[in-house]
GUMAR-179008 format. One record per residue: x, y, z of N, C-alpha, C, O in turn; residue in three letters. Coordinates in pm, whole numbers, padded with zeros to 5 digits, always signed. Layout:
XYZXYZXYZXYZala/...
***
This chain:
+09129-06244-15748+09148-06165-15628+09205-06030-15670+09306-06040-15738unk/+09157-05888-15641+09187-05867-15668+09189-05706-15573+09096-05694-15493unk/+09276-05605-15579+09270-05523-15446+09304-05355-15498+09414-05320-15539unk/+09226-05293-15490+09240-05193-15591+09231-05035-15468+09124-04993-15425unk/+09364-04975-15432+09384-04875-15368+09459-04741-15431+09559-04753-15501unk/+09406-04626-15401+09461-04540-15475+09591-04461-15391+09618-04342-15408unk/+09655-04540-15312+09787-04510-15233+09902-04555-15340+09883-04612-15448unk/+09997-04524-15296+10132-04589-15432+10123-04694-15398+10075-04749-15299unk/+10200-04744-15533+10233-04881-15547+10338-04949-15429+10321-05056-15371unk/+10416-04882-15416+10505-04939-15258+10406-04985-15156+10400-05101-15114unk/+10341-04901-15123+10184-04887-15033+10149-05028-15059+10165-05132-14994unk/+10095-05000-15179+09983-05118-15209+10044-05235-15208+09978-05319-15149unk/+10168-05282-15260+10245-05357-15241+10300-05402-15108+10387-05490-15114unk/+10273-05369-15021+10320-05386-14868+10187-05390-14814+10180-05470-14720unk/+10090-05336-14837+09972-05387-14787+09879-05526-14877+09783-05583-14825unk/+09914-05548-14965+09826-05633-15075+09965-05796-14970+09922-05906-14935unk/+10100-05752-14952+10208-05851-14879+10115-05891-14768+10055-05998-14757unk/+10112-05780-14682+10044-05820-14508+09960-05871-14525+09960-05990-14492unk/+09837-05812-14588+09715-05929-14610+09752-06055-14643+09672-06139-14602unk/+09868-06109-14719+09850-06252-14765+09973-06333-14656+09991-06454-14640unk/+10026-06249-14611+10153-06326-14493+10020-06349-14448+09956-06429-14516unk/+09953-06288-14332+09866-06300-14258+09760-06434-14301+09712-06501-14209unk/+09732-06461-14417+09616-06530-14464+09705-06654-14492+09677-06759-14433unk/+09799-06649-14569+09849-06768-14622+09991-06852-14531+10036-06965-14516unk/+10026-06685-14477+10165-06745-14409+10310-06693-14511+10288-06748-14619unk/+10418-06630-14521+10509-06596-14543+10551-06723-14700+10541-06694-14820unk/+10583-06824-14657+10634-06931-14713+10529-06966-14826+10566-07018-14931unk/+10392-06934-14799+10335-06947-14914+10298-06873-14987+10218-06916-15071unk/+10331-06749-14991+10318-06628-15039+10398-06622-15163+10521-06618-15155unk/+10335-06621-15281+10454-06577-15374+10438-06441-15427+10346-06366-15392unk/+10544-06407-15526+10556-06280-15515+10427-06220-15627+10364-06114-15622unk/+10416-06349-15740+10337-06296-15855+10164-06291-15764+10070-06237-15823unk/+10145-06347-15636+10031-06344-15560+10035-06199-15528+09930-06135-15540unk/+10133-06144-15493+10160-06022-15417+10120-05910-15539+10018-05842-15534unk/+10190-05905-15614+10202-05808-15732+10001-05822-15765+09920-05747-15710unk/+09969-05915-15846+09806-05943-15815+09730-05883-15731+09649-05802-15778unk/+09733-05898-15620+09630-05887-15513+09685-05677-15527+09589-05601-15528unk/+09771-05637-15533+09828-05483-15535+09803-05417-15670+09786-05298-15697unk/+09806-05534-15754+09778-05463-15918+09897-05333-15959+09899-05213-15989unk/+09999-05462-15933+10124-05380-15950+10196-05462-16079+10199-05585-16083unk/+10252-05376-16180+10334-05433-16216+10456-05517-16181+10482-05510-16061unk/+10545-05602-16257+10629-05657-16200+10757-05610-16187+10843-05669-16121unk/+10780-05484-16259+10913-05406-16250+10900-05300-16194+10989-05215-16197unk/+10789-05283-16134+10758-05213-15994+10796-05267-15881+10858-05207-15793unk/+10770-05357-15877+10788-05442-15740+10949-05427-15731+10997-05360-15639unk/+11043-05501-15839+11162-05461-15848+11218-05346-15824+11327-05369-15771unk/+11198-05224-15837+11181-05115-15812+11207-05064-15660+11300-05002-15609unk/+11089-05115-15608+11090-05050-15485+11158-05151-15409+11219-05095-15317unk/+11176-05290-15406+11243-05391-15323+11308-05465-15473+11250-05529-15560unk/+11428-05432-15461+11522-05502-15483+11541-05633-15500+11549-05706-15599unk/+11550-05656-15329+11555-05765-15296+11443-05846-15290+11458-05932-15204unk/+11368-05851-15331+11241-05968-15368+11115-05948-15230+11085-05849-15163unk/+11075-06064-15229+11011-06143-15112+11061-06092-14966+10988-06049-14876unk/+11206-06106-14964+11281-06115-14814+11261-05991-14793+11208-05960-14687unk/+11299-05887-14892+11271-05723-14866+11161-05697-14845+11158-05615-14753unk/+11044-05726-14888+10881-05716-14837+10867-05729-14724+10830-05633-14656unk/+10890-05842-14676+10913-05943-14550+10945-05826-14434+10864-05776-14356unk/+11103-05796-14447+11129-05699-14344+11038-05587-14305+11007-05551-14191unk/+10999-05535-14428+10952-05371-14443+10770-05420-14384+10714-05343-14307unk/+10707-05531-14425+10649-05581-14310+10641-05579-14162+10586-05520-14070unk/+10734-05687-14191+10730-05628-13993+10800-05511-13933+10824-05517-13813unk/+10855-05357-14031+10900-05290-13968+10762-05175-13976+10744-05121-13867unk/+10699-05147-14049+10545-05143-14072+10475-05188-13971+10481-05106-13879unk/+10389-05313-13934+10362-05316-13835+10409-05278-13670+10334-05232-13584unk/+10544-05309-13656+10582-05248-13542+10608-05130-13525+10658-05096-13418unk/+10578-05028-13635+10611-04906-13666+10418-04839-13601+10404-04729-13546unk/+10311-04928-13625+10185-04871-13590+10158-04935-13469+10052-04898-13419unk/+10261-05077-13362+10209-05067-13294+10311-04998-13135+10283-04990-13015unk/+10409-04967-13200+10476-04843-13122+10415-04680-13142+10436-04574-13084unk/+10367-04705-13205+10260-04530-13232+10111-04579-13139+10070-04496-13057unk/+10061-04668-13150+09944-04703-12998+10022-04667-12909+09965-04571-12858unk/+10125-04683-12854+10195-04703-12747+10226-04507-12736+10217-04436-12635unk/+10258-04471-12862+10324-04308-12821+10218-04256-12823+10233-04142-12777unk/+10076-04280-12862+09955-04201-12906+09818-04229-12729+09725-04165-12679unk/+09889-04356-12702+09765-04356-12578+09826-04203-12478+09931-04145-12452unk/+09665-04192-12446+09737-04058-12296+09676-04179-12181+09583-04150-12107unk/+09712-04254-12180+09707-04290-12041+09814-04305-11934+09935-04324-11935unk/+09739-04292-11862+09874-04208-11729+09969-04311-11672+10059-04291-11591unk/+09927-04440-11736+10058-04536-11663+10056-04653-11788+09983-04660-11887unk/+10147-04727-11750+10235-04839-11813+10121-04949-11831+10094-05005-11938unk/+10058-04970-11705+09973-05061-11674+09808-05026-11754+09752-05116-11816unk/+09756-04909-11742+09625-04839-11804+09669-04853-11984+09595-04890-12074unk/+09790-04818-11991+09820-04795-12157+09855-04958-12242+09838-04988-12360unk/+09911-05043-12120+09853-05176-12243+09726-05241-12218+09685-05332-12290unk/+09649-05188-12099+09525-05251-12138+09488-05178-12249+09455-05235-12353unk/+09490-05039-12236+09421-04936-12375+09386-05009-12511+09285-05034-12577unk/+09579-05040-12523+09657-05068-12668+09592-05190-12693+09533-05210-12800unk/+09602-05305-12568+09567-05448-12624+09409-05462-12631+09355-05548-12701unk/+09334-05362-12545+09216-05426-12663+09184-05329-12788+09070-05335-12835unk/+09265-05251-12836+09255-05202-12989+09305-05326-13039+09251-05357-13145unk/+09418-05434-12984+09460-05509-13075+09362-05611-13046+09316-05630-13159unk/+09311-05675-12982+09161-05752-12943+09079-05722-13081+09078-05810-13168unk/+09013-05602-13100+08971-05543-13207+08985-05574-13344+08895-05620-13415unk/+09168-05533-13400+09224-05609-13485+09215-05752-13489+09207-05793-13605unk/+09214-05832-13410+09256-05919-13416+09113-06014-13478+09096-06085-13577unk/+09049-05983-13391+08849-06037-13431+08883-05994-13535+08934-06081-13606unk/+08877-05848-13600+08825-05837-13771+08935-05943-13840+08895-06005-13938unk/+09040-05961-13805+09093-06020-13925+09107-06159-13840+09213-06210-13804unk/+08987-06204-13819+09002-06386-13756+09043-06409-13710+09018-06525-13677unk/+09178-06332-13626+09345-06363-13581+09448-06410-13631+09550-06457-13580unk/+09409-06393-13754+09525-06427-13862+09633-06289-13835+09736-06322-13893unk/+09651-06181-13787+09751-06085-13767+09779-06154-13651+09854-06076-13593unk/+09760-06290-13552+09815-06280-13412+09960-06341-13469+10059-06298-13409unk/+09975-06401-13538+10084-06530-13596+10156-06435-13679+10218-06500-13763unk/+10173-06329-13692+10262-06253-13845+10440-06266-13791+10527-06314-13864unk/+10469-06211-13645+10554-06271-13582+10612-06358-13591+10718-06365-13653unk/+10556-06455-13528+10598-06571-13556+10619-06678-13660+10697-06773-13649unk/+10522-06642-13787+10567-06664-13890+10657-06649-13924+10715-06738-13986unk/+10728-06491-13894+10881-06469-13975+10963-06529-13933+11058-06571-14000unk/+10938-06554-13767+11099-06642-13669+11047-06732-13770+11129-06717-13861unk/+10970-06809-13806+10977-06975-13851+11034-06963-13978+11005-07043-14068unk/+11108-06878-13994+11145-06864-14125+11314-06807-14156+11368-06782-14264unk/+11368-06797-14018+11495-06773-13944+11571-06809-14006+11653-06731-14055unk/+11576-06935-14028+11720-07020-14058+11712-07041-14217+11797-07119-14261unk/+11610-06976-14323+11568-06990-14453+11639-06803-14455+11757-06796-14491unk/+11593-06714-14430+11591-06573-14435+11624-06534-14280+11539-06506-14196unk/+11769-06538-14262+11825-06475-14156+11738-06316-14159+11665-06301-14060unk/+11738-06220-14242+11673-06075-14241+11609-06094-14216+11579-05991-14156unk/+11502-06183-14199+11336-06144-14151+11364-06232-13997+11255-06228-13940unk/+11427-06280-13942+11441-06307-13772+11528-06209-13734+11490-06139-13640unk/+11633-06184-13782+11662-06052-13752+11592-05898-13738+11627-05818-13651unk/+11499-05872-13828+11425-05818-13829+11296-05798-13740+11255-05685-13713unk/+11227-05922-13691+11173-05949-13555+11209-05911-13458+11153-05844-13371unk/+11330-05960-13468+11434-05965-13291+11410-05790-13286+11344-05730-13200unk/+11466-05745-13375+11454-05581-13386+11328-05528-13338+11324-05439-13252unk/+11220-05583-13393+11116-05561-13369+11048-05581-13195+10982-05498-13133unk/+11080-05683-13159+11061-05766-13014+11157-05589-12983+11115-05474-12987unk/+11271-05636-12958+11361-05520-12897+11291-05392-12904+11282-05350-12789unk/+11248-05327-12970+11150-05160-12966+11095-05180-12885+11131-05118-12784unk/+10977-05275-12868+10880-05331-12782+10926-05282-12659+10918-05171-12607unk/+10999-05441-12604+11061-05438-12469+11115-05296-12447+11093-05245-12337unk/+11186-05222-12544+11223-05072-12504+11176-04972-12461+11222-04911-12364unk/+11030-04923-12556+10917-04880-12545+10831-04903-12395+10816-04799-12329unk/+10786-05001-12349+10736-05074-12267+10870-05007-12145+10841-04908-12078unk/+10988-05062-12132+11088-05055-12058+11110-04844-12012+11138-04796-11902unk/+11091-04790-12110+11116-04696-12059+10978-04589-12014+10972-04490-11941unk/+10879-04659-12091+10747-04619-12001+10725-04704-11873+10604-04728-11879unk/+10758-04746-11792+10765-04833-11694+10911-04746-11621+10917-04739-11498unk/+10972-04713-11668+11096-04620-11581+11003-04474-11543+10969-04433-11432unk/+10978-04414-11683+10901-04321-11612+10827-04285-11492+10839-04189-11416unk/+10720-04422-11493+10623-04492-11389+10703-04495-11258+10647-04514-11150unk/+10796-04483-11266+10862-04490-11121+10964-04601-11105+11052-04570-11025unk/+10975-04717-11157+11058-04816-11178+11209-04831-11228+11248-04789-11337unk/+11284-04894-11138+11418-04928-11168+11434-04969-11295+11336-05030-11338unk/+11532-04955-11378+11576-05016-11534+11551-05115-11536+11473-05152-11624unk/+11609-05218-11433+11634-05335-11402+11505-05391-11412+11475-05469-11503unk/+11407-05346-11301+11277-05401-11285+11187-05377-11414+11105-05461-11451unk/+11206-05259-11479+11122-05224-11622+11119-05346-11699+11025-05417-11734unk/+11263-05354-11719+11310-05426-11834+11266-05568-11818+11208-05627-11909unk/+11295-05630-11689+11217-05806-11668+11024-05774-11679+10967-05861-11744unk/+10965-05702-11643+10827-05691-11662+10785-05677-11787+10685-05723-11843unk/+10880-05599-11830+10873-05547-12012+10871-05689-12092+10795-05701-12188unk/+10962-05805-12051+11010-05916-12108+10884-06019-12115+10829-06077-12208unk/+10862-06012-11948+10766-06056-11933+10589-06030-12015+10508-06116-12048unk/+10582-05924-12023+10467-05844-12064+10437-05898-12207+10337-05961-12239unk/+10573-05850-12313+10543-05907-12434+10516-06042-12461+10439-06099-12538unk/+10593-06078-12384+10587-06276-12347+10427-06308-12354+10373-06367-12447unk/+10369-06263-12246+10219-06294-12217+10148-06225-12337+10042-06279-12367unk/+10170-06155-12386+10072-06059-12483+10087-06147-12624+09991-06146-12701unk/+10224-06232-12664+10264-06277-12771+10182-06407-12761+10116-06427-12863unk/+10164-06519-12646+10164-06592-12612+10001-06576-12627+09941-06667-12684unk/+09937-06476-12584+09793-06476-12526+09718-06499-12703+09633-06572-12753unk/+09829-06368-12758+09771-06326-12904+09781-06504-12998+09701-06530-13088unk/+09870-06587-12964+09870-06709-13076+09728-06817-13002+09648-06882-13069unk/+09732-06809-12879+09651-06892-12804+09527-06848-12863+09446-06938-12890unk/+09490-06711-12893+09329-06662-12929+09333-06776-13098+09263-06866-13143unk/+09459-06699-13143+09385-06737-13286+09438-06895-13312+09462-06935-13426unk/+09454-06975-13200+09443-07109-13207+09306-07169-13187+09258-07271-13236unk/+09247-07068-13089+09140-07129-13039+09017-07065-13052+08909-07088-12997unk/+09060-06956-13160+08921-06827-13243+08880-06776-13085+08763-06791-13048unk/+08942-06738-13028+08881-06705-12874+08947-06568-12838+09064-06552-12806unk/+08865-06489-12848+08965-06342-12794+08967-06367-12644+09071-06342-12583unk/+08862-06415-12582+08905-06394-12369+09014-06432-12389+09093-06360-12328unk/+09093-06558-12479+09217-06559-12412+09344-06467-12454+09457-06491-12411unk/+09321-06388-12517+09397-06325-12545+09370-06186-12457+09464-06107-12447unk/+09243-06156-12394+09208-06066-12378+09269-06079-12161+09318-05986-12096unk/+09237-06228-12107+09305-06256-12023+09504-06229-11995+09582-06222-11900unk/+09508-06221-12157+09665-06228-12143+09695-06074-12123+09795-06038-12061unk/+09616-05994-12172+09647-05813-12192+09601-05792-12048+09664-05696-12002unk/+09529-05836-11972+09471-05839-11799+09645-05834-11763+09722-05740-11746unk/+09660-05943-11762+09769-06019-11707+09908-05923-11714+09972-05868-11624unk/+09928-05927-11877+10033-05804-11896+10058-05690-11830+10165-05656-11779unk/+09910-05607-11834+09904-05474-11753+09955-05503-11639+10059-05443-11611unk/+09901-05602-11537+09914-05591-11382+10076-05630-11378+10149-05578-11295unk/+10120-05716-11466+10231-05736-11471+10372-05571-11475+10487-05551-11437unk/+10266-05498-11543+10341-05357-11587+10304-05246-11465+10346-05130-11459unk/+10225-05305-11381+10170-05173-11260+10337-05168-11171+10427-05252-11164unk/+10325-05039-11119+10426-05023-11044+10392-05031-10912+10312-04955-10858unk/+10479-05162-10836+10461-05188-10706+10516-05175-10585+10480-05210-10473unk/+10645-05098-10640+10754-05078-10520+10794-04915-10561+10768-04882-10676unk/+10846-04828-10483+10890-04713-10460+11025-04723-10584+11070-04837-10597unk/+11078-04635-10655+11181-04648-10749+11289-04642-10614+11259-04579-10512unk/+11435-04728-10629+11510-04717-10541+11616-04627-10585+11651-04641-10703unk/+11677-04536-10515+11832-04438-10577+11920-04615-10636+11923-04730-10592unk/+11981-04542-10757+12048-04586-10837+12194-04617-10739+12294-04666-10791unk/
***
């Protein structure tokens, strides 16, 4: 196997990681797989993460949630509700090319919580932007904090939920039902009330 990019080695090393969390799962990932598939030396890897595996891990999911809070700052669509249908079927998209093996990257890391506190910590962080992101485009929209923030909760809920259900069942409608669902969940339905 073997994966040959002319980006740096950090790069390649964090992308040669995602591909195999995604394929194999976190826990079965080792590091000399990682270094391989990146065609990195091994005192490179040291180098840029320190800390092994667990440091990959984080910079993983801060990477991904780092491109899918940029969908979110990059759509021009004019509401809360128009901009995650936008976003979720680019991730529909993703998700078909890579089988839906990116729907589980998430949740892989929580399952891995009580082994590597940093990488559920690191999630939670991740979840939290989300709901934030979501929460204060939904204030904009006209909506109370209060009300943002439970739809926001809600929203990722269904979108997280929709995304494991597809790649349980190789089925994007259901995932694609869940980004339906999310949006209307995110439309604004009541007048913002004075604070």
């Amino acid at each position: 196997m073997t994966y040959v990019d002319s980006t740096d080695t950090r790069t390649r090393i964090l992308q040669a990681a995602q591909r195999l969390f995604r394929k194999r799962g976190y826990h079965a990932t080792g590091l000399n797989d990682i270094l391989e598939l990146a065609q990195a030396p091994k005192g490179s890897m040291y180098h840029h993460f320190p800390a092994g595996k667990e440091q990959i891990g984080v910079y993983v999911i801060q990477n991904i949630t780092s491109g899918l809070l940029g969908l979110f700052a990059q759509s021009r669509a004019r509401s809360t509700q128009a901009m995650v249908q936008q976003v979720g079927e680019q991730l529909v998209i993703v998700a078909e090319r890579t089988q839906f093996e990116i729907c589980a990257l998430y949740s892989a890391f929580v399952a891995e919580r009580k082994s590597s506190p940093l990488l559920g910590e690191a999630v939670a962080t991740a979840y939290g932007q989300m709901l934030d992101a979501l929460q204060a485009r939904m204030v904009q929209d006209g909506m109370t904090a209060r009300v943002a923030k439970e739809k926001a909760q809600m929203a990722v809920a269904l979108l997280e939920g929709g995304s494991l259900l597809a790649q349980a069942r190789q089925d994007a409608s259901l995932f694609r039902a869940a980004i339906k669902q999310a949006a209307l969940i995110c439309r604004r339905s009541t007048p913002k009330s004075p604070a």
